[in-house]
MIBAGU-721307 format. One record per residue (C-alpha): residue in three letters; x, y, z. Coordinates in steps of 0.25 Angstrom, whole numbers, padded with zeros to 4 digits, always signed. Each point is the difference from the previous one (the first is absolute). Layout:
<atoms>
alaXYZ...
</atoms>
This chain:
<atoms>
unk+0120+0220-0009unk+0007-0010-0008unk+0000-0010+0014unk-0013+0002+0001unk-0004-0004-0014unk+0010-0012+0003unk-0007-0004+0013unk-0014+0002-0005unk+0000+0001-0016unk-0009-0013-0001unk-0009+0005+0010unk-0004+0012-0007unk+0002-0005-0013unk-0012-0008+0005unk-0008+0010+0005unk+0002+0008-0011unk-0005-0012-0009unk-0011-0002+0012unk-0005+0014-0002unk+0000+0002-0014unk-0008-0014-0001unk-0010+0004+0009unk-0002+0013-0008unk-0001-0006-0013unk-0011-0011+0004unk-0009+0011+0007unk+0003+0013-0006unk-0003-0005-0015unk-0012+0006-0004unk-0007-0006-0013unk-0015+0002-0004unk-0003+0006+0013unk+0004-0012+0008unk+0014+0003+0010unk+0009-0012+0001unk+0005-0011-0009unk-0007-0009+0009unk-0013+0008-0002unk+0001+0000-0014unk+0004-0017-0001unk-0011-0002+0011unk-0010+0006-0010unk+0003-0010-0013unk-0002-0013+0011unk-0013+0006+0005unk-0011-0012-0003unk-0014-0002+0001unk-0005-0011+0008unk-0009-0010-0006unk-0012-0005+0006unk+0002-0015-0004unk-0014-0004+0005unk-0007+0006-0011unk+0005-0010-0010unk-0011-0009-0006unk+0007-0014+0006unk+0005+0007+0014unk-0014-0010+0003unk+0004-0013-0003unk+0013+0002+0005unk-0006+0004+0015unk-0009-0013-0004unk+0012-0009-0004unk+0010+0004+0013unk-0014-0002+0009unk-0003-0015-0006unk+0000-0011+0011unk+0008-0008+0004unk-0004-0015-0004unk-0007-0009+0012unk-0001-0012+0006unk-0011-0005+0007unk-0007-0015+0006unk-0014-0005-0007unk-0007-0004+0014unk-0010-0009-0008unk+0009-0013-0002unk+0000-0002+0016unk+0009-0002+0011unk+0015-0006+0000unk+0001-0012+0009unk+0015-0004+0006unk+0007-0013-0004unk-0010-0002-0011unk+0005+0005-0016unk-0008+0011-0005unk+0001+0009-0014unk+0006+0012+0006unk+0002+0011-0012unk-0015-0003-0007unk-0005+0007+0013unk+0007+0014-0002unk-0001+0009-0013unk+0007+0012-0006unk-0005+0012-0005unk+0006+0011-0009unk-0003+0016+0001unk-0011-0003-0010unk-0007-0008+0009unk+0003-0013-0009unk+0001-0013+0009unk+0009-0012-0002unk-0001-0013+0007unk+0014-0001+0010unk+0001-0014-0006unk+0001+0005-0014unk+0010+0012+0002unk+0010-0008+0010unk-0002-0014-0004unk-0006-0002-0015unk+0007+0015-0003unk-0010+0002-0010unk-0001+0015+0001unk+0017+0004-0001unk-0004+0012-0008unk-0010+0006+0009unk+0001-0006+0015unk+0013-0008+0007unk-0001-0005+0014unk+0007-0008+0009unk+0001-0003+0016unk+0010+0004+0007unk-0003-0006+0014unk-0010-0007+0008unk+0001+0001+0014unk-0005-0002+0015unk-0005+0010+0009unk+0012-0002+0007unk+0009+0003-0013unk+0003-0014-0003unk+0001-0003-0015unk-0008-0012-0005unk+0003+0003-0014unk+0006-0014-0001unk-0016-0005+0002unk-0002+0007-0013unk+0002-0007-0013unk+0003+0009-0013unk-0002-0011-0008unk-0016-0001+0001unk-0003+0011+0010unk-0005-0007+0013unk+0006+0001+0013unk-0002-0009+0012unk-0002+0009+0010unk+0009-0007+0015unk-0010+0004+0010unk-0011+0009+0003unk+0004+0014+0002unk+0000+0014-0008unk+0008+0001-0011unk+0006+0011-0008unk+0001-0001-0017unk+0007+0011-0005unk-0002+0001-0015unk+0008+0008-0011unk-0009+0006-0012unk+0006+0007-0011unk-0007+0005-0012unk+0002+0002-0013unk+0002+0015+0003unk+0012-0004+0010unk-0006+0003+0011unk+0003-0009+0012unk-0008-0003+0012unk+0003-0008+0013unk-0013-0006+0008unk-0002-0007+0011unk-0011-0008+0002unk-0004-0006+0014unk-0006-0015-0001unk-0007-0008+0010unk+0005-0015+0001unk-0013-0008+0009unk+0003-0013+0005unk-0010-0011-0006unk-0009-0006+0009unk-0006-0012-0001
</atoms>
């Protein structure tokens, strides 16, 4: 017996300890609930709250669903001509998730609107992927387009809510003919 409990003392010293451990988180009976887990499980039952039925859950949904500022083109100054100066950004406009329009030319050149609209161009360019952003002047905001073709302007709109936007904006460039 003595080499046994030399051999396998710590083995049964641990089931022994195993045993009793079990018995004492299940067997504990207190306000007709068994087990200590039983009985802490009941002090961390919570009720779930319904969040939705708070008063603003509304203008949080409104807020988180706001859109995104836009860019767009004003059609009515006419058509761009290659190899002739043209004010470029007096054409295109941003608009903010109130529906508030600012003149391109304002935001990005004159900046006369920092608190509420910033935009600037990140790149104009052929069809074929060419950049012609060099065409462009950030100085005065005209462009002289190199030849005829589609080009792509890719505008970056941010308003004062932070919310940023990347557009691109396909642009006929006609040939004049005399």
């Amino acid at each position: 017996m003595k080499v046994i409990f030399q051999e396998f003392g710590t083995a049964i010293i641990a089931i022994i300890t195993a045993v009793l451990v079990i018995g004492i988180l299940f067997g504990i009976s207190v306000s007709g609930r068994h087990g200590i887990l039983e009985i802490a499980g009941a002090a961390t039952n919570k009720e779930e709250v319904n969040y939705t039925s708070y008063s603003d859950f509304d203008s949080v949904v409104t807020w988180h669903n706001r859109t995104k500022p836009v860019a767009g083109y004003t059609a009515t100054f006419g058509r761009f001509f290659a190899i002739e100066n043209a004010s470029f950004l007096e054409r295109y406009y941003a608009k903010d998730m109130e529906g508030s329009i600012y003149p391109m030319d304002e935001v990005i050149i004159a900046k006369l609107f920092t608190n509420n609209m910033f935009g600037k161009i990140l790149d104009i360019r052929k069809a074929d992927g060419t950049s012609v952003m060099s065409a462009y002047s950030e100085a005065n905001g005209s462009i002289r387009f190199p030849s005829a073709g589609v080009y792509d302007v890719y505008f970056q709109i941010r308003d004062r809510e932070n919310l940023t936007s990347v557009w691109k904006i396909p642009i006929a460039v006609d040939e004049r003919r005399n």
